[in-house]
N, C-alpha and C positions, 0 to 999 in steps of 0.2 A: 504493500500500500504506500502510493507518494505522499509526502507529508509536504508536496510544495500549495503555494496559496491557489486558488482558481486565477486565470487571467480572465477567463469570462464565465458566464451561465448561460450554458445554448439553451436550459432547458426554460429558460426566459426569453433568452433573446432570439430566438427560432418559432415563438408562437404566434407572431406579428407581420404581416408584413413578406416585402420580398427579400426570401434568404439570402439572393447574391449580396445583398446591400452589406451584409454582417459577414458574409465570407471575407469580401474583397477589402474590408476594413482590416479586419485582423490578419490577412497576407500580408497588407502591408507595415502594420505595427506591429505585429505578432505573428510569426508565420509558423510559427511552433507555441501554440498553446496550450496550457494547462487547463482541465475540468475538472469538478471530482463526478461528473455523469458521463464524460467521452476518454477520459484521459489525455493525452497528448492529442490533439489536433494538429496536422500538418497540411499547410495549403498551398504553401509553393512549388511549383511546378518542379522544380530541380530537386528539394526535396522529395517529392513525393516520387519521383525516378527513379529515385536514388532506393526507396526501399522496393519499390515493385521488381529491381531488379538484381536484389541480393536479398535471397532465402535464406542465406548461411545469419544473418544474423535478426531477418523481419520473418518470424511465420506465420504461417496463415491457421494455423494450427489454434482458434482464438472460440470455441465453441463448445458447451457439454452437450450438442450432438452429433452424431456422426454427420459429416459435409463431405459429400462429395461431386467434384473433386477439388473446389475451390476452396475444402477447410482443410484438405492434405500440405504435405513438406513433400519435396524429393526424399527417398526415390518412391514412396507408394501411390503421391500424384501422377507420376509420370504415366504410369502402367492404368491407372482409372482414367487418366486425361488422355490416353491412347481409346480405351473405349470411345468415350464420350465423342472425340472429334469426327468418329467416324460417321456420326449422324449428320453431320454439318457440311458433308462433302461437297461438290459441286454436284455429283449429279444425283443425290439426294435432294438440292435443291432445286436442281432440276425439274426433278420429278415429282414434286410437289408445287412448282410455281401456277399451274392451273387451277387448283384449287386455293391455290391462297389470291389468284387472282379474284377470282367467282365471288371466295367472301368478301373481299375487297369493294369491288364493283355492288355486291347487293348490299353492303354496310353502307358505302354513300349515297348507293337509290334512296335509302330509306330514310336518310339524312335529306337529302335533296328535296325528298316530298314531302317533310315537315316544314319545311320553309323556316322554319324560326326553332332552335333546341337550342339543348345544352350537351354541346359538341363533348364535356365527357361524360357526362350520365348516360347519352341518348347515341353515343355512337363511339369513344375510342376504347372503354371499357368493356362494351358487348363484342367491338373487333376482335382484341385482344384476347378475351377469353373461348372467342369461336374459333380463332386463326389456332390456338394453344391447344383444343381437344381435339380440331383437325390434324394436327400435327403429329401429335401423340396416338391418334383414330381412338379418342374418347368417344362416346356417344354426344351426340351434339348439345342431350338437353343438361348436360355437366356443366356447359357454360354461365347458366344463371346460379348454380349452387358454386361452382367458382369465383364469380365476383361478389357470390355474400360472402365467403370465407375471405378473400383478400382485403374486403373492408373491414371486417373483424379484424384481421388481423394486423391489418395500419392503429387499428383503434390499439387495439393491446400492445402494440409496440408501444406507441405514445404513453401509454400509461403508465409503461415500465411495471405491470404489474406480473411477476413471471408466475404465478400461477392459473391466470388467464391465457398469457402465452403458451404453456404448457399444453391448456385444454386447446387453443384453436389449433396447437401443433398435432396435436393427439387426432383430433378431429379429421385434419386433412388426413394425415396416417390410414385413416378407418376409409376414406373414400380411395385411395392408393392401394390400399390391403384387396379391397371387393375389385378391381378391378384387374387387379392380377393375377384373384383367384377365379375369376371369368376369363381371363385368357388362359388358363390351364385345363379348361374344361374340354376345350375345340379348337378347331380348326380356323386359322385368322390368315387374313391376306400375306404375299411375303413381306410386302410395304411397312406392314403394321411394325411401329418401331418398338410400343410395352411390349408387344410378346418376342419383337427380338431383344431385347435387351433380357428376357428371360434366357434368351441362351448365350449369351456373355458368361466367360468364364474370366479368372482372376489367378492366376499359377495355378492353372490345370482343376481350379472349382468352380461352379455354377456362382455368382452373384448369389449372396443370402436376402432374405426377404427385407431385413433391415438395410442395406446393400440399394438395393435395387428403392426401397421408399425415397431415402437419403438423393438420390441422382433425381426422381421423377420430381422432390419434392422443390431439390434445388431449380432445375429447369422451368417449373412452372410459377414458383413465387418469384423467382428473379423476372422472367421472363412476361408476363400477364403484367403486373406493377409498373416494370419501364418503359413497356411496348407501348401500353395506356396514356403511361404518361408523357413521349415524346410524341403519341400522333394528338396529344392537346394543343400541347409547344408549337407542331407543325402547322396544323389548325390556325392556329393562333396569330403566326407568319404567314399566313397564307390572309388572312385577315386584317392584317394591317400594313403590310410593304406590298403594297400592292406593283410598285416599280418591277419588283423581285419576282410576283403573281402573273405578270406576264414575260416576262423574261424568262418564265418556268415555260409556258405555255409555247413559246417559241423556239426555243432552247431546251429540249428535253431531255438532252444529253446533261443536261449539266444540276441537274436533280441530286442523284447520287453528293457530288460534293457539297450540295448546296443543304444535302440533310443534316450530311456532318457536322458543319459549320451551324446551322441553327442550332444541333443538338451541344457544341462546343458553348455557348454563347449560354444556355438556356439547358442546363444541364440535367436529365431525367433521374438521373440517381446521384444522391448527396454525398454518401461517403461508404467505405470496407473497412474492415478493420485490419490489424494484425497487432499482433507482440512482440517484443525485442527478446533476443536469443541470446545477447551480451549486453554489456555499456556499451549504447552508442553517443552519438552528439548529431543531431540535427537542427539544424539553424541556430546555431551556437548555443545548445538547451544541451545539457547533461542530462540521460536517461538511462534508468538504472536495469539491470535482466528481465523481464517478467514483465515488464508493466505496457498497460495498451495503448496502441495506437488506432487514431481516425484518421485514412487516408482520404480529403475532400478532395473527391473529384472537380465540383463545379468552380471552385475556387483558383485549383490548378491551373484551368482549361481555361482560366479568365486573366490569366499570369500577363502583364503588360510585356515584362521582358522578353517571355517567349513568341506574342501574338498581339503583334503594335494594334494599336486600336481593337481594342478587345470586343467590343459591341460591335462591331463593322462583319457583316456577312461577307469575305475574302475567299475567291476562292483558288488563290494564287498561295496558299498557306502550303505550307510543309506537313503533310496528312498524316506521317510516321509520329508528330507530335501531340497530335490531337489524342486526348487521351478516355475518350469517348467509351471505346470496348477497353480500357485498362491496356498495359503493355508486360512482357516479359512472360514468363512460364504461364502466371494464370490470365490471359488475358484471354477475352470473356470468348468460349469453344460455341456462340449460338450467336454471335456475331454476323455469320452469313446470313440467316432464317431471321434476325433484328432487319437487316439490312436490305432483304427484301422485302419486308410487310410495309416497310415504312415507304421504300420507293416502289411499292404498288401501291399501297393508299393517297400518294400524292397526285400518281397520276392520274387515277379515278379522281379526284379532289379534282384536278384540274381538267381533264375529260367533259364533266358532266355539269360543273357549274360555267356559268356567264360571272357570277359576284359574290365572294363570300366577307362578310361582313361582320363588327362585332354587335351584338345587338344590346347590349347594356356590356358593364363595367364586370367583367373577370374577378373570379375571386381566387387568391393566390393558394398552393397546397398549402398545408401546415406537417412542419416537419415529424417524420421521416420521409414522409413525402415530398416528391417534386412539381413543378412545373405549376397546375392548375386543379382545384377542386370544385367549380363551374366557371364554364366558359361559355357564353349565353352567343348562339351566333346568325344571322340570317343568310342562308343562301337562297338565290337565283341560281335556276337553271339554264344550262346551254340554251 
């Protein structure tokens, strides 16, 4: 336990308001800060490099439950993080870009012919969790019982109450358990990826059922949460630069960079953690074996030194720095399948409308959350 003074209280100063405002403050006065709720927070960009890419002394190893494979060290990550990438291949993505098209396309009809919603209640949250069962070949109606569990479980984050977190963890487990034991029963497509990760073996063993929860469990909280919350972000870009809304439209090539860079600027996910493995020193802070760290992403990716004009959508930027999917060994293995949903929901976004609009005043997430908690919008159609 550190017995230094706090430099700040996130658990105050993150209920208000927009969080970059409190990141980009303390990168520059404090770019190594002390909690007694986060521990050490790190936001500058050189630091934060600096640990994602030496395990010998930051691990990831920061949880009492099994994570895989983003809670592993070398060498047991390596060998889980060889399964996992193989889902993310190219032509895995491939093979599923028509279908994620299809939900794509019918997520923004639906949008389109409300004319007036609340772009995350009414449309990036139900994407996210229908693109996440299709992906997995959930049954489709998992999707609504997936976004109650993900707000549950924003809620119990926030609370920091861990025996509510416990239960909504337990919870998900139980819809993980029945779906596994449903694909043991019969005969599934070869596609179906839950029933092949059933025959994943690990040094010549089958994946155990705790094994096999830990991977679907990571894939899907990580993935449904930030997917949601960058197609708000995007949304939301697409809603107010309008310069940029047609430059997309004319320009469709240049999407892809253009996602990064809004997600670089307007970052979906806050922070990771890890733990130090010895004394180290980051931003001239003495920190002692054991104690935690918050690596902030959006704080990073907002670095002046590394990316002059930090709010300027560039897409003349160095993309190895952008640190969006994280960098080094764990950097994020569903990166492709992120990277498609988002630049197919844009293009449907820009397809099918003539105007999309904010239609009242946004209200910002509350952390642990990113980006947007309503986003009230009007579109016109084509």
């Amino acid at each position: 336990m550190s017995n230094h003074e706090p430099d700040w209280h996130p658990l105050d100063e993150l209920m208000r308001g927009d969080n970059r405002v409190v990141y980009d403050r303390l990168r520059e006065i404090c770019p190594v800060a002390y909690s007694d709720s986060f521990g050490w927070s790190v936001f500058r960009h050189r630091d934060v490099v600096e640990i994602l890419l030496d395990s010998s002394r930051f691990s990831n190893s920061v949880s009492r439950h099994l994570s895989i494979p983003n809670g592993l060290d070398p060498p047991e990550h390596t060998v889980y993080r060889r399964i996992v990438e193989r889902y993310f291949e190219p032509e895995r993505m491939k093979e599923f870009e028509p279908c994620c098209r299809q939900l794509a396309r019918k997520s923004v009809r639906a949008l389109v012919t409300q004319g007036e919603a609340d772009a995350m209640e009414d449309f990036a949250r139900p994407f996210a969790a229908q693109v996440q069962c299709a992906f997995l070949d959930w049954p489709s109606r998992l999707s609504d019982i997936l976004m109650d569990w993900m707000a549950r479980n924003r809620e119990a984050t926030r609370s920091g109450d861990r025996k509510t977190l416990e239960e909504v963890a337990r919870q998900f487990e139980g819809y993980v358990r029945e779906i596994l034991a449903e694909r043991l029963k019969g005969s599934v497509s070869q596609r179906d990826v839950t029933a092949s990760l059933l025959k994943e073996k690990v040094n010549g063993h089958p994946l155990t059922e705790e094994e096999l929860v830990s991977i679907l469990r990571n894939w899907t909280a990580g993935e449904v949460g930030t997917i949601a919350a960058s197609v708000g972000i995007l949304v939301h870009f697409l809603a107010t630069e309008k310069q940029w809304t047609e430059t997309l439209r004319e320009q469709p090539e240049l999407i892809p960079p253009v996602i990064d860079e809004v997600l670089r600027i307007d970052g979906p996910l806050a922070s990771n953690r890890r733990v130090t493995r010895c004394p180290v020193t980051l931003g001239g802070r003495k920190i002692s074996t054991g104690e935690r760290l918050s690596i902030n992403w959006i704080a990073a990716n907002r670095d002046g030194t590394v990316f002059p004009q930090p709010d300027q959508v560039r897409v003349d930027r160095d993309p190895q720095m952008n640190l969006l999917y994280g960098a080094g060994i764990h950097v994020c293995p569903g990166a492709p399948l992120a990277r498609m949903e988002l630049r197919l929901v844009v293009e449907e976004l820009l397809a099918q409308s003539r105007l999309i609009a904010l239609e009242s005043q946004p209200v910002r997430a509350v952390y642990p959350a990113s980006g947007y908690e309503a986003l009230p919008v009007q579109i016109i159609p084509s």
